[in-house]
C-alpha positions in Angstrom: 0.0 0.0 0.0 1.4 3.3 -1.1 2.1 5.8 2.3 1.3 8.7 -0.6 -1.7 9.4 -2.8 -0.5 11.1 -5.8 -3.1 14.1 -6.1 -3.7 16.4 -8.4 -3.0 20.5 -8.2 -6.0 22.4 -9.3 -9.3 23.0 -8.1 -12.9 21.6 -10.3 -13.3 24.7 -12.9 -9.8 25.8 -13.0 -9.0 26.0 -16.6 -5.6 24.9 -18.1 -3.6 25.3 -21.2 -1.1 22.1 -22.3 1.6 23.5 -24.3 3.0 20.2 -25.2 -0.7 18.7 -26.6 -1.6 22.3 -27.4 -5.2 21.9 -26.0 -7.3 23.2 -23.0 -7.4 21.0 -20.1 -10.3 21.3 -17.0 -7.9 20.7 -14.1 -4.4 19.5 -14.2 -4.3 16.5 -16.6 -0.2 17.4 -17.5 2.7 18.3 -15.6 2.7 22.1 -14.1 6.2 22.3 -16.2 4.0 21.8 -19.5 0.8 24.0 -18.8 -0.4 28.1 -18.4 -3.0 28.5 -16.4 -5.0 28.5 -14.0 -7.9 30.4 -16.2 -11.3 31.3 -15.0 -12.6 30.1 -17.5 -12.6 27.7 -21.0 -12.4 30.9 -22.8 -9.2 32.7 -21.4 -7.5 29.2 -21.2 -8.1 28.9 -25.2 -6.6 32.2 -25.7 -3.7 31.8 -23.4 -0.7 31.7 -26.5 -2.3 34.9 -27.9 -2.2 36.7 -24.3 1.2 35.4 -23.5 2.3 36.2 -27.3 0.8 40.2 -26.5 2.3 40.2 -23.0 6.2 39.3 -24.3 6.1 42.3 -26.7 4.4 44.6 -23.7 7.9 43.1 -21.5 10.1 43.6 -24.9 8.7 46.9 -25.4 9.2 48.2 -21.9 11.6 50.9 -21.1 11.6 50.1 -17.7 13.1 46.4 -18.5 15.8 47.3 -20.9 19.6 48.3 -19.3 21.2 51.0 -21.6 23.7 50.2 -23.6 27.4 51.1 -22.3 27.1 53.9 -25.7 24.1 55.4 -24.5 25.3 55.7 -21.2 27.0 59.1 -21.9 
C-alpha cells in the first residue's frame, strides 16, 4: 500500500492550457512544467498563446526592463 496518494493540483473549474498537446485542459491533466493557467474560464484558457504572445512584446517593449547600452550611457 502506497504511504502517498498522488493528487492532483488544481481545483474543479480551474481552466488549463497544455503547451505540449496544445489543447485546453479542465484541471491539471499534465505536468505544471507543460501547462499556463490556471484560467477562470474555457475561454481565457483557449486564448492563453495569444495573451502570452501580446504580453512578451508589452515586456520587450518596456523601457523600464531594458539596461542602456554602455554607448548610450554618456
Amino acid at each position: 500500500m502506497a504511504l502517498f496518494k498522488k493528487r492532483a493540483v488544481g481545483k474543479p473549474g480551474e481552466w488549463f492550457y497544455c503547451l505540449v498537446h496544445a489543447k485546453v485542459e479542465e484541471g491539471p491533466e499534465c505536468p505544471a512544467k507543460d501547462r499556463f493557467g490556471p484560467y477562470a474560464s474555457r475561454e481565457e484558457a483557449e486564448h492563453a498563446m495569444r495573451t502570452a504572445q501580446e504580453r512578451n512584446l508589452e515586456w520587450e517593449t518596456d523601457p523600464k526592463w531594458h539596461d542602456k547600452s554602455p554607448d548610450e550611457e554618456s
